[in-house]
N, C-alpha and C positions, 0 to 999 in steps of 0.2 A: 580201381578203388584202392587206397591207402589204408592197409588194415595199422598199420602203427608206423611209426618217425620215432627216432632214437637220436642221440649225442652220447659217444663214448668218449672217453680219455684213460691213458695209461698215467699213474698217476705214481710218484719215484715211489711213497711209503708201501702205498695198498694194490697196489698194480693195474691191470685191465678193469675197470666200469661202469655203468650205466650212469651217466652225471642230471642224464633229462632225457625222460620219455614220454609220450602222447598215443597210446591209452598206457597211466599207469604202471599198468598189469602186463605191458608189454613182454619185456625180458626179464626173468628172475629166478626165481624156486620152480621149480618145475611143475611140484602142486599148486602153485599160487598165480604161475603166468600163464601167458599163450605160448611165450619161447623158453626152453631151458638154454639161462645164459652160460652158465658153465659149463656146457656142450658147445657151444657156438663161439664162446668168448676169443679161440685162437685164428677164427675167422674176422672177426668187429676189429681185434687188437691182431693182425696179423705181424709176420716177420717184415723187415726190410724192404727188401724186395718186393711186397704188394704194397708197397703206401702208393700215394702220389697216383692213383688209377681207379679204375672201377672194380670191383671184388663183387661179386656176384655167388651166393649159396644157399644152398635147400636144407629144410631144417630134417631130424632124422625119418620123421615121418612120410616126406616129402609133401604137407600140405601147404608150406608159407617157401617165400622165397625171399631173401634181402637184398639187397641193390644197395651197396654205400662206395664208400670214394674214403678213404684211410689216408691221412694226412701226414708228414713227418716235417716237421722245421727244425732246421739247425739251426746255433745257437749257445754262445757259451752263457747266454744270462740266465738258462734253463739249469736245472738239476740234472745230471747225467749230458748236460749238451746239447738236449732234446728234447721238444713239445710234441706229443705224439696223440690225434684226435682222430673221430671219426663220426660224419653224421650218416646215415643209412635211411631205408625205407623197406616197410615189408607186406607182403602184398601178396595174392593168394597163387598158387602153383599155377600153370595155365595163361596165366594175364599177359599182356604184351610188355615185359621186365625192360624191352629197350626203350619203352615210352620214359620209365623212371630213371634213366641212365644218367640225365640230360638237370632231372631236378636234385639228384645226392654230388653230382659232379660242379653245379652251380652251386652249391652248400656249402661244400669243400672250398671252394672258390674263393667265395664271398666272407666267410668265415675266416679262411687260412689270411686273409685282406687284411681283415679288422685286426687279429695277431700281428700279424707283422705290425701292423700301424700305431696300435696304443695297446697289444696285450688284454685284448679283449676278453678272452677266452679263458686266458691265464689268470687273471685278475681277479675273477670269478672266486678264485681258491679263498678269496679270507670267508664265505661263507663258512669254510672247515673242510681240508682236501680231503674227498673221498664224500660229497653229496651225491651217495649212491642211490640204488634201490631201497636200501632200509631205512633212510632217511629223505623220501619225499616228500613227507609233509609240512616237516621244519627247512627245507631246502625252499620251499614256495614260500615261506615268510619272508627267510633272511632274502631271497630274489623280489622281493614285495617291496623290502625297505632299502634295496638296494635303488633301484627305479627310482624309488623318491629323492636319494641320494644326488644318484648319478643325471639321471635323465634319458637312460635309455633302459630299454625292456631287457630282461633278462633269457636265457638261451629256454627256458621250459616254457616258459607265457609264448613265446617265437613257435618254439616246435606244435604246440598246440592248436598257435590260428594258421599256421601253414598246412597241417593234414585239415584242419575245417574247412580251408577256404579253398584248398586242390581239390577235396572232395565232391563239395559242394558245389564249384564253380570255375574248377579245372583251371584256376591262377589264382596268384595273389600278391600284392603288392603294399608289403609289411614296412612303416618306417621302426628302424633300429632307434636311430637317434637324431639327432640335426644332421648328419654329414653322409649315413647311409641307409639303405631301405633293400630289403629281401623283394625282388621283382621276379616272379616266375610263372611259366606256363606249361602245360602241358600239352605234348603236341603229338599225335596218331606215330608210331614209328612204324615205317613202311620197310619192307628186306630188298635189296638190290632185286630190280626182274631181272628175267631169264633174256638171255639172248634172243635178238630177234632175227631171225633166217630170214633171206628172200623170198621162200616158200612158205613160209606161214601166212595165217587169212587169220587176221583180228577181226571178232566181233566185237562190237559196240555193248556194254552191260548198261549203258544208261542214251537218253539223245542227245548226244554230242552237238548235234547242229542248235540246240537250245542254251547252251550254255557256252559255247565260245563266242569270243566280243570282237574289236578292231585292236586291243593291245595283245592279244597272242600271236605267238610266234608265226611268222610269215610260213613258215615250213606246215607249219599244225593246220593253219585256217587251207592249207592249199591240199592237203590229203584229207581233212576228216571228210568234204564229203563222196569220198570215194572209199569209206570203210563202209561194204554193204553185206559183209558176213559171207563175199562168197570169193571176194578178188586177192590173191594174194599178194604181199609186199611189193615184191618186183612189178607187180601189173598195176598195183599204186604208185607208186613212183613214176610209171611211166606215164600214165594217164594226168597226173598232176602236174606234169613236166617240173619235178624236181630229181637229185641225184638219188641214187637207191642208200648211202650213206646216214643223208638227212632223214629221207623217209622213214629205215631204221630207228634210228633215235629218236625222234619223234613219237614213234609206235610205241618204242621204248619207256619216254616220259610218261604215256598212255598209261601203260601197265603198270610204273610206276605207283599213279595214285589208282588204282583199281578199275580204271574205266572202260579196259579191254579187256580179251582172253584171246589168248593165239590157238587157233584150229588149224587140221591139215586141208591140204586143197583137197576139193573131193573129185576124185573120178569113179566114174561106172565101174571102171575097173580095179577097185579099192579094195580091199577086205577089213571087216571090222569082225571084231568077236564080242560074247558076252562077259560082262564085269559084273563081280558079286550085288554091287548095286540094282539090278535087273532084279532082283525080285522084291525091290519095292515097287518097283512098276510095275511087276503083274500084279502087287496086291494092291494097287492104286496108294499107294502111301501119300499122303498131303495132299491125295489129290491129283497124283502126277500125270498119270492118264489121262486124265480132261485137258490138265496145262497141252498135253504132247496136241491132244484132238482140235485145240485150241491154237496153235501153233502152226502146225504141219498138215491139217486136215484142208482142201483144198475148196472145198464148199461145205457150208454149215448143213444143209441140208441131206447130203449123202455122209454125213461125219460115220466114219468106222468105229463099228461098237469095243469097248475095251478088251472086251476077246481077241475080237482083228489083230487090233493094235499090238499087244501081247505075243499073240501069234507071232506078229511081223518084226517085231525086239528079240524076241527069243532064236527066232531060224537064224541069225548071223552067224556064221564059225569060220576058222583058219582055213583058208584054200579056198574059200569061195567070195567071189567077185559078189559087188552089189548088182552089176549088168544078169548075174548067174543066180544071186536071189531074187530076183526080177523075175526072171524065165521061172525058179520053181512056185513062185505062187500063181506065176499064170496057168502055167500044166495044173496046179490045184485046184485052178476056178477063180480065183484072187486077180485082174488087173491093176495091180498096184498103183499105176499110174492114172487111174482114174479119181484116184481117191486122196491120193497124199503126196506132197512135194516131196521127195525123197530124200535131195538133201537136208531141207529143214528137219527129216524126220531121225536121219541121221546124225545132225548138230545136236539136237535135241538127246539124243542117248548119248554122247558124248561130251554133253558140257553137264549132265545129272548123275555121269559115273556108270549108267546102263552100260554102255560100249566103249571099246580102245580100237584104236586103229592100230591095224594090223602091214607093221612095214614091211616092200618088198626090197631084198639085196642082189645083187650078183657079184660073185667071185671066180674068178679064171686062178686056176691056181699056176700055170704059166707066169701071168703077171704076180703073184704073191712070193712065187720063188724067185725073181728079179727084185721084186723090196729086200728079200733078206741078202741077196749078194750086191746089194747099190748097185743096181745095172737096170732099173726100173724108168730111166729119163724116157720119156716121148721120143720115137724115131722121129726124127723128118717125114715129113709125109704118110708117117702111122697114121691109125685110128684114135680120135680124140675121145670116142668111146674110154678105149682102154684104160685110162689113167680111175675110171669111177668102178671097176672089176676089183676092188680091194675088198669087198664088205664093210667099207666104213661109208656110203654112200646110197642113201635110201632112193629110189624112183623120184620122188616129189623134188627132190635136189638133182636130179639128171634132167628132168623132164623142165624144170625152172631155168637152169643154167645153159642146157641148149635150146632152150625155147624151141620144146616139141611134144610131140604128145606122146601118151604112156606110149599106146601102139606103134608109133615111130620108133620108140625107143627100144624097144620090144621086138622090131623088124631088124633095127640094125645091131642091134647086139646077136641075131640069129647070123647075119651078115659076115659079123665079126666073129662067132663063133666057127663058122668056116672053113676060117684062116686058122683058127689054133686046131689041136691035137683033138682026135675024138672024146666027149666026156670032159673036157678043160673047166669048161663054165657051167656055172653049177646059180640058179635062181632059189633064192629061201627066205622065207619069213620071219619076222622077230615082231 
Protein backbone atom coordinates (compact mmCIF):
# COMPACT_ATOMS: atom_id res chain seq x y z
CA UNK A 1 0.00 0.00 0.00
CA UNK A 2 1.20 3.62 -1.08
CA UNK A 3 0.81 5.85 1.80
CA UNK A 4 1.95 8.98 -0.44
CA UNK A 5 3.74 9.78 -4.01
CA UNK A 6 5.72 12.84 -4.24
CA UNK A 7 7.73 14.97 -7.23
CA UNK A 8 10.53 17.03 -5.89
CA UNK A 9 12.87 19.59 -7.83
CA UNK A 10 15.78 21.58 -6.91
CA UNK A 11 14.87 24.64 -8.07
CA UNK A 12 18.27 27.46 -8.87
CA UNK A 13 16.26 30.41 -6.64
CA UNK A 14 14.55 28.44 -3.67
CA UNK A 15 16.38 25.12 -3.70
CA UNK A 16 15.11 21.55 -2.65
CA UNK A 17 10.99 21.17 -2.94
CA UNK A 18 8.04 19.45 -2.82
CA UNK A 19 6.48 20.65 -6.56
CA UNK A 20 3.42 17.84 -6.26
CA UNK A 21 2.27 15.54 -3.78
CA UNK A 22 -0.65 12.89 -3.30
CA UNK A 23 -1.84 13.02 0.03
CA UNK A 24 -1.38 16.74 0.28
CA UNK A 25 -0.18 16.46 3.78
CA UNK A 26 2.43 14.43 2.73
CA UNK A 27 5.82 16.09 3.19
CA UNK A 28 6.05 19.50 4.93
CA UNK A 29 5.96 21.22 8.53
CA UNK A 30 6.28 18.61 10.76
CA UNK A 31 3.10 19.63 12.81
CA UNK A 32 1.07 19.74 9.63
CA UNK A 33 2.56 16.56 7.65
CA UNK A 34 2.94 12.90 7.99
CA UNK A 35 6.82 13.60 6.86
CA UNK A 36 9.17 16.45 8.21
CA UNK A 37 10.59 17.64 4.94
CA UNK A 38 13.33 19.51 6.16
CA UNK A 39 14.69 16.54 7.95
CA UNK A 40 14.57 14.27 4.89
CA UNK A 41 15.03 17.02 2.18
CA UNK A 42 19.09 16.01 1.71
CA UNK A 43 17.69 12.56 1.18
CA UNK A 44 14.67 13.50 -1.83
CA UNK A 45 17.40 16.34 -3.15
CA UNK A 46 20.57 14.14 -2.66
CA UNK A 47 24.26 14.82 -3.69
CA UNK A 48 25.70 13.76 -7.14
CA UNK A 49 26.47 10.71 -6.56
CA UNK A 50 22.99 9.25 -5.59
CA UNK A 51 20.92 10.63 -8.69
CA UNK A 52 20.44 8.38 -11.56
CA UNK A 53 19.53 5.21 -8.88
CA UNK A 54 17.26 4.07 -6.27
CA UNK A 55 17.66 5.95 -2.83
CA UNK A 56 15.92 4.27 -0.51
CA UNK A 57 15.33 5.95 3.54
CA UNK A 58 13.48 5.63 6.86
CA UNK A 59 12.09 8.59 8.32
CA UNK A 60 13.36 9.46 12.04
CA UNK A 61 10.92 7.53 13.54
CA UNK A 62 11.29 4.58 11.55
CA UNK A 63 7.66 4.21 10.78
CA UNK A 64 7.36 5.30 6.67
CA UNK A 65 10.01 4.36 4.28
CA UNK A 66 10.68 6.26 0.80
CA UNK A 67 11.75 4.50 -2.34
CA UNK A 68 12.62 7.24 -5.12
CA UNK A 69 15.07 7.20 -8.15
CA UNK A 70 16.76 11.10 -8.02
CA UNK A 71 17.26 12.26 -11.52
CA UNK A 72 20.19 14.60 -12.76
CA UNK A 73 20.21 16.05 -16.55
CA UNK A 74 22.88 17.94 -18.00
CA UNK A 75 22.35 20.57 -19.98
CA UNK A 76 23.63 23.95 -20.77
CA UNK A 77 19.78 25.23 -21.49
CA UNK A 78 19.27 24.71 -17.63
CA UNK A 79 20.30 27.28 -14.94
CA UNK A 80 23.47 26.17 -13.26
CA UNK A 81 23.67 23.35 -16.33
CA UNK A 82 21.43 21.20 -14.55
CA UNK A 83 17.71 20.00 -14.25
CA UNK A 84 17.70 18.03 -10.99
CA UNK A 85 14.12 15.96 -9.94
CA UNK A 86 12.93 13.35 -8.20
CA UNK A 87 9.68 11.23 -7.89
CA UNK A 88 9.46 8.95 -4.81
CA UNK A 89 6.87 6.79 -2.98
CA UNK A 90 6.38 6.27 0.70
CA UNK A 91 5.06 3.46 2.23
CA UNK A 92 4.81 1.94 5.76
CA UNK A 93 8.16 0.30 7.45
CA UNK A 94 7.85 -3.44 7.05
CA UNK A 95 6.25 -3.73 3.40
CA UNK A 96 8.10 -5.41 0.59
CA UNK A 97 10.04 -1.58 -0.51
CA UNK A 98 11.57 -3.86 -3.54
CA UNK A 99 8.04 -4.24 -4.95
CA UNK A 100 8.23 -0.22 -5.31
CA UNK A 101 11.65 -0.04 -6.71
CA UNK A 102 10.39 -0.98 -10.11
CA UNK A 103 7.46 1.94 -9.92
CA UNK A 104 9.77 5.35 -8.67
CA UNK A 105 12.55 3.78 -11.25
CA UNK A 106 9.78 3.72 -14.23
CA UNK A 107 8.88 7.53 -13.05
CA UNK A 108 12.31 8.55 -13.26
CA UNK A 109 12.32 6.93 -16.58
CA UNK A 110 9.47 7.95 -18.07
CA UNK A 111 9.53 11.50 -16.74
CA UNK A 112 13.44 12.03 -17.32
CA UNK A 113 11.90 10.99 -21.38
CA UNK A 114 9.26 13.60 -21.64
CA UNK A 115 12.47 16.29 -20.28
CA UNK A 116 14.69 15.40 -22.60
CA UNK A 117 12.01 15.53 -25.41
CA UNK A 118 9.90 18.74 -25.06
CA UNK A 119 10.99 20.09 -21.40
CA UNK A 120 8.08 18.72 -19.78
CA UNK A 121 9.01 19.14 -16.40
CA UNK A 122 10.71 22.21 -16.81
CA UNK A 123 8.09 24.08 -18.48
CA UNK A 124 5.89 23.58 -15.63
CA UNK A 125 8.04 26.55 -14.08
CA UNK A 126 5.70 29.60 -15.66
CA UNK A 127 3.21 28.34 -13.19
CA UNK A 128 5.88 30.44 -10.80
CA UNK A 129 9.14 28.44 -9.75
CA UNK A 130 9.00 27.14 -6.53
CA UNK A 131 4.95 25.46 -6.64
CA UNK A 132 5.86 24.16 -3.34
CA UNK A 133 4.07 22.95 -0.24
CA UNK A 134 2.70 26.41 0.55
CA UNK A 135 1.23 26.87 -2.48
CA UNK A 136 -0.83 23.81 -3.46
CA UNK A 137 -3.82 25.18 -3.86
CA UNK A 138 -3.17 27.98 -6.55
CA UNK A 139 -0.67 25.27 -8.12
CA UNK A 140 -3.84 22.95 -8.93
CA UNK A 141 -5.50 25.98 -10.78
CA UNK A 142 -2.76 27.34 -12.62
CA UNK A 143 -2.14 23.08 -13.44
CA UNK A 144 -6.01 23.18 -14.40
CA UNK A 145 -5.52 25.82 -17.00
CA UNK A 146 -2.58 24.75 -18.01
CA UNK A 147 -4.33 21.15 -19.35
CA UNK A 148 -6.71 23.31 -21.25
CA UNK A 149 -3.99 24.97 -22.65
CA UNK A 150 -1.59 22.36 -23.52
CA UNK A 151 -3.62 19.21 -23.71
CA UNK A 152 -1.94 17.22 -21.30
CA UNK A 153 -2.39 16.61 -17.49
CA UNK A 154 -0.42 18.18 -15.36
CA UNK A 155 2.44 16.24 -12.75
CA UNK A 156 -0.06 16.56 -9.36
CA UNK A 157 -3.58 15.33 -11.26
CA UNK A 158 -0.77 12.24 -12.64
CA UNK A 159 0.58 11.73 -9.11
CA UNK A 160 -2.77 11.46 -7.59
CA UNK A 161 -4.53 8.87 -10.03
CA UNK A 162 -1.22 6.84 -9.96
CA UNK A 163 -1.31 6.21 -5.91
CA UNK A 164 -5.40 5.64 -6.62
CA UNK A 165 -5.09 3.44 -9.14
CA UNK A 166 -1.74 1.10 -7.62
CA UNK A 167 -3.73 1.08 -4.55
CA UNK A 168 -6.67 0.17 -5.57
CA UNK A 169 -5.76 -2.01 -8.49
CA UNK A 170 -2.16 -2.66 -8.27
CA UNK A 171 -1.56 -0.82 -12.06
CA UNK A 172 -2.45 1.80 -13.98
CA UNK A 173 -2.32 3.04 -17.30
CA UNK A 174 -2.47 6.99 -17.33
CA UNK A 175 -2.36 8.87 -20.92
CA UNK A 176 -0.09 12.05 -20.33
CA UNK A 177 -0.87 13.47 -23.61
CA UNK A 178 -1.28 12.21 -27.42
CA UNK A 179 2.35 10.75 -27.62
CA UNK A 180 2.73 9.19 -24.14
CA UNK A 181 0.92 7.36 -21.31
CA UNK A 182 2.34 6.36 -17.58
CA UNK A 183 1.85 2.34 -17.85
CA UNK A 184 2.76 0.52 -14.58
CA UNK A 185 2.23 -2.49 -12.47
CA UNK A 186 2.99 -3.84 -9.48
CA UNK A 187 4.66 -6.91 -9.24
CA UNK A 188 5.33 -9.34 -5.77
CA UNK A 189 9.40 -8.94 -5.40
CA UNK A 190 10.61 -12.14 -4.44
CA UNK A 191 14.74 -12.33 -2.71
CA UNK A 192 17.21 -14.61 -4.69
CA UNK A 193 16.55 -18.41 -2.89
CA UNK A 194 19.01 -20.10 -1.14
CA UNK A 195 21.13 -22.55 -2.60
CA UNK A 196 19.96 -25.91 -3.41
CA UNK A 197 22.41 -28.93 -2.18
CA UNK A 198 22.02 -32.36 -3.40
CA UNK A 199 21.01 -33.37 0.04
CA UNK A 200 18.16 -31.33 0.53
CA UNK A 201 14.31 -32.89 0.45
CA UNK A 202 11.81 -30.07 -0.91
CA UNK A 203 8.50 -30.16 0.21
CA UNK A 204 5.76 -29.17 -1.90
CA UNK A 205 3.65 -25.85 0.17
CA UNK A 206 1.05 -26.18 -2.35
CA UNK A 207 -0.19 -29.30 -5.29
CA UNK A 208 2.22 -28.79 -7.78
CA UNK A 209 0.82 -31.77 -9.92
CA UNK A 210 -2.47 -29.26 -10.08
CA UNK A 211 -1.13 -26.50 -11.43
CA UNK A 212 1.61 -27.46 -13.94
CA UNK A 213 0.41 -27.68 -17.87
CA UNK A 214 2.47 -29.02 -21.17
CA UNK A 215 4.20 -25.38 -21.62
CA UNK A 216 6.54 -25.77 -18.52
CA UNK A 217 9.84 -26.57 -18.51
CA UNK A 218 10.63 -30.12 -19.59
CA UNK A 219 13.12 -30.34 -16.46
CA UNK A 220 9.93 -29.06 -13.98
CA UNK A 221 7.07 -31.52 -15.42
CA UNK A 222 9.82 -34.36 -15.20
CA UNK A 223 10.85 -33.84 -11.18
CA UNK A 224 7.64 -32.38 -9.63
CA UNK A 225 6.21 -35.65 -9.51
CA UNK A 226 8.86 -37.10 -7.57
CA UNK A 227 8.84 -34.02 -4.78
CA UNK A 228 7.25 -36.30 -2.03
CA UNK A 229 8.56 -34.57 1.11
CA UNK A 230 10.92 -37.36 1.87
CA UNK A 231 13.31 -37.93 -1.46
CA UNK A 232 16.20 -35.81 -1.55
CA UNK A 233 17.64 -33.67 -4.59
CA UNK A 234 20.20 -36.18 -5.92
CA UNK A 235 17.50 -39.21 -5.56
CA UNK A 236 15.22 -36.70 -7.73
CA UNK A 237 17.27 -36.41 -10.30
CA UNK A 238 18.07 -39.73 -10.59
CA UNK A 239 14.74 -41.15 -10.39
CA UNK A 240 13.49 -38.43 -13.18
CA UNK A 241 16.52 -39.30 -15.19
CA UNK A 242 17.50 -35.77 -15.59
CA UNK A 243 21.24 -34.15 -14.53
CA UNK A 244 21.53 -33.34 -10.72
CA UNK A 245 22.56 -29.62 -12.29
CA UNK A 246 18.89 -29.19 -13.98
CA UNK A 247 17.11 -30.69 -11.11
CA UNK A 248 18.87 -28.04 -8.77
CA UNK A 249 17.54 -25.23 -10.63
CA UNK A 250 14.52 -26.25 -11.19
CA UNK A 251 13.97 -26.89 -7.37
CA UNK A 252 15.51 -23.53 -7.26
CA UNK A 253 12.84 -21.81 -9.64
CA UNK A 254 10.51 -23.66 -7.05
CA UNK A 255 11.55 -21.68 -4.14
CA UNK A 256 11.81 -18.97 -6.06
CA UNK A 257 8.01 -18.23 -6.35
CA UNK A 258 7.39 -19.95 -2.77
CA UNK A 259 6.24 -23.15 -3.76
CA UNK A 260 8.75 -25.30 -1.78
CA UNK A 261 10.87 -25.48 1.33
CA UNK A 262 14.05 -27.46 1.60
CA UNK A 263 14.30 -29.95 4.56
CA UNK A 264 17.14 -32.12 5.77
CA UNK A 265 17.03 -35.83 4.85
CA UNK A 266 15.75 -37.58 7.80
CA UNK A 267 17.42 -40.45 9.40
CA UNK A 268 16.78 -42.50 12.62
CA UNK A 269 19.96 -41.40 13.38
CA UNK A 270 19.32 -37.71 13.17
CA UNK A 271 19.29 -35.42 16.20
CA UNK A 272 16.83 -32.61 16.49
CA UNK A 273 16.55 -30.22 19.39
CA UNK A 274 13.87 -27.76 20.86
CA UNK A 275 13.31 -24.12 19.16
CA UNK A 276 11.75 -21.34 21.36
CA UNK A 277 8.69 -22.02 18.99
CA UNK A 278 7.69 -25.26 21.05
CA UNK A 279 5.88 -23.62 23.42
CA UNK A 280 3.30 -22.60 21.15
CA UNK A 281 2.64 -26.19 20.59
CA UNK A 282 2.41 -27.15 23.98
CA UNK A 283 -0.05 -24.34 24.37
CA UNK A 284 -1.83 -25.47 21.27
CA UNK A 285 -1.53 -21.94 19.79
CA UNK A 286 -3.70 -21.74 16.33
CA UNK A 287 -4.41 -24.84 16.85
CA UNK A 288 -1.12 -26.39 16.21
CA UNK A 289 -1.52 -29.50 17.98
CA UNK A 290 -4.66 -30.78 16.20
CA UNK A 291 -2.75 -29.42 12.64
CA UNK A 292 0.52 -31.96 13.99
CA UNK A 293 -2.58 -35.00 15.06
CA UNK A 294 -3.98 -34.20 11.86
CA UNK A 295 -0.88 -34.52 9.85
CA UNK A 296 1.41 -37.18 11.59
CA UNK A 297 -1.10 -39.16 13.51
CA UNK A 298 -1.36 -42.44 11.80
CA UNK A 299 -4.95 -43.49 12.39
CA UNK A 300 -7.73 -41.09 13.35
CA UNK A 301 -8.83 -43.39 15.73
CA UNK A 302 -6.00 -44.07 18.11
CA UNK A 303 -5.02 -40.14 17.50
CA UNK A 304 -2.53 -39.22 20.47
CA UNK A 305 -4.02 -36.91 22.97
CA UNK A 306 -2.19 -33.26 23.11
CA UNK A 307 -0.35 -34.32 26.02
CA UNK A 308 1.43 -37.22 24.10
CA UNK A 309 2.13 -35.16 21.53
CA UNK A 310 3.78 -32.48 23.63
CA UNK A 311 5.48 -34.91 25.49
CA UNK A 312 6.94 -36.24 22.31
CA UNK A 313 7.97 -32.33 20.86
CA UNK A 314 9.51 -31.61 23.96
CA UNK A 315 11.85 -35.01 24.72
CA UNK A 316 14.24 -33.99 21.56
CA UNK A 317 17.84 -32.70 22.63
CA UNK A 318 21.42 -32.58 21.37
CA UNK A 319 23.10 -36.03 21.59
CA UNK A 320 20.19 -38.05 21.11
CA UNK A 321 19.32 -39.95 17.94
CA UNK A 322 15.55 -40.04 16.91
CA UNK A 323 16.37 -44.17 16.70
CA UNK A 324 17.34 -43.21 20.80
CA UNK A 325 14.03 -41.24 21.39
CA UNK A 326 12.35 -43.95 20.04
CA UNK A 327 13.67 -46.54 22.59
CA UNK A 328 12.96 -43.88 25.50
CA UNK A 329 9.47 -43.68 25.09
CA UNK A 330 9.05 -47.24 24.60
CA UNK A 331 10.95 -48.03 28.14
CA UNK A 332 8.10 -45.27 29.16
CA UNK A 333 5.31 -47.38 27.94
CA UNK A 334 4.86 -45.01 24.63
CA UNK A 335 5.27 -47.21 21.17
CA UNK A 336 5.78 -44.52 19.14
CA UNK A 337 5.44 -46.14 16.11
CA UNK A 338 2.21 -47.31 16.59
CA UNK A 339 0.68 -44.08 16.65
CA UNK A 340 2.51 -41.41 14.46
CA UNK A 341 4.73 -41.35 11.36
CA UNK A 342 7.70 -40.07 12.80
CA UNK A 343 8.93 -38.46 10.03
CA UNK A 344 5.94 -36.42 9.35
CA UNK A 345 6.02 -35.65 13.00
CA UNK A 346 9.35 -34.55 12.69
CA UNK A 347 8.78 -32.18 9.38
CA UNK A 348 6.04 -30.98 11.08
CA UNK A 349 8.11 -29.36 14.18
CA UNK A 350 10.55 -28.16 11.87
CA UNK A 351 8.74 -26.43 9.08
CA UNK A 352 6.49 -24.50 12.47
CA UNK A 353 9.82 -23.61 14.12
CA UNK A 354 9.20 -26.30 17.08
CA UNK A 355 12.67 -28.08 16.22
CA UNK A 356 16.11 -27.51 14.36
CA UNK A 357 18.18 -30.13 13.17
CA UNK A 358 20.86 -30.76 14.84
CA UNK A 359 24.18 -31.43 12.39
CA UNK A 360 26.61 -34.02 12.77
CA UNK A 361 30.71 -33.02 11.95
CA UNK A 362 33.99 -34.78 12.03
CA UNK A 363 37.35 -33.32 12.21
CA UNK A 364 40.79 -35.22 12.11
CA UNK A 365 42.95 -32.79 13.25
CA UNK A 366 45.76 -34.65 11.36
CA UNK A 367 44.05 -33.70 8.22
CA UNK A 368 43.33 -29.92 9.52
CA UNK A 369 47.09 -29.49 10.13
CA UNK A 370 47.78 -30.52 6.26
CA UNK A 371 45.17 -27.60 5.11
CA UNK A 372 47.12 -25.17 6.94
CA UNK A 373 50.76 -26.36 5.47
CA UNK A 374 48.92 -27.02 1.66
CA UNK A 375 50.05 -30.61 2.02
CA UNK A 376 46.12 -31.70 2.32
CA UNK A 377 45.88 -33.22 -1.57
CA UNK A 378 44.35 -36.82 -1.67
CA UNK A 379 47.23 -39.66 -1.59
CA UNK A 380 46.88 -42.00 -4.29
CA UNK A 381 45.11 -44.60 -3.13
CA UNK A 382 44.25 -42.75 0.44
CA UNK A 383 40.89 -42.65 1.91
CA UNK A 384 38.20 -40.72 0.01
CA UNK A 385 36.77 -40.48 3.53
CA UNK A 386 39.42 -37.96 4.39
CA UNK A 387 39.07 -35.02 2.27
CA UNK A 388 35.18 -34.46 4.35
CA UNK A 389 37.36 -34.62 8.16
CA UNK A 390 37.60 -30.67 7.80
CA UNK A 391 34.37 -29.70 9.81
CA UNK A 392 33.06 -27.99 6.93
CA UNK A 393 31.04 -31.22 5.90
CA UNK A 394 27.81 -32.28 7.61
CA UNK A 395 26.82 -36.22 7.56
CA UNK A 396 23.78 -35.47 4.97
CA UNK A 397 26.61 -34.22 2.43
CA UNK A 398 28.83 -37.40 3.09
CA UNK A 399 26.20 -39.80 3.24
CA UNK A 400 24.70 -38.10 -0.38
CA UNK A 401 27.81 -37.77 -2.06
CA UNK A 402 29.11 -41.43 -1.52
CA UNK A 403 25.81 -42.85 -1.64
CA UNK A 404 25.85 -44.55 1.84
CA UNK A 405 24.20 -44.70 4.75
CA UNK A 406 24.76 -42.64 8.04
CA UNK A 407 26.04 -46.12 9.61
CA UNK A 408 28.26 -46.88 6.63
CA UNK A 409 29.60 -43.88 7.10
CA UNK A 410 29.97 -44.13 10.71
CA UNK A 411 31.92 -47.71 10.13
CA UNK A 412 34.41 -46.34 7.88
CA UNK A 413 35.23 -43.32 9.32
CA UNK A 414 36.01 -45.64 12.68
CA UNK A 415 38.07 -47.72 9.86
CA UNK A 416 39.91 -44.69 9.04
CA UNK A 417 40.29 -43.51 12.38
CA UNK A 418 42.60 -46.56 12.79
CA UNK A 419 44.97 -45.49 10.60
CA UNK A 420 45.43 -41.91 12.32
CA UNK A 421 47.15 -41.22 15.78
CA UNK A 422 45.05 -42.13 18.89
CA UNK A 423 42.10 -39.23 19.67
CA UNK A 424 42.80 -37.58 15.86
CA UNK A 425 39.08 -37.57 14.92
CA UNK A 426 36.87 -36.04 16.94
CA UNK A 427 32.56 -36.25 15.93
CA UNK A 428 30.58 -32.91 17.19
CA UNK A 429 27.34 -31.34 16.71
CA UNK A 430 26.23 -27.75 15.60
Amino acid sequence: MISGIFYARFLAKEGPRIVAQSPPNLLGPPKTSLLDFDHLQPYIIPRKPFCNRVVTVTDAEGKYVIVSHPVLISHEKYPRNEFMFNFGVVVEEGGDRGTFEGIVRRLAVTFGEMEVQDMYLSSQEDMGEGADIGRVGKGKEREREREKVTGRRGVEGLLEIVREDLNNYGECMIPVDEANTINMKLFPHYRPPPEVKPWHVPVAKLKLSEIVDPTWDLTMQKIIPHIDGASDVRRIAHTASVSLPLAQSAIRHLLYYDAVLLLDIFFFGSCYAPRPGITDFVANVGGMADECAGYACIHSRQRLSNYHLARLMTTFCVGRSVAEWLRFHREAGLDVLRYIDVRRFVQFGVIKGCLYRVHKYVVSKQYIAALATGQAAPREGGDDLQRYTDGAHCFDEIVTQMNLTDEEVTGKLKDLGLKLPAGDMTVFYR
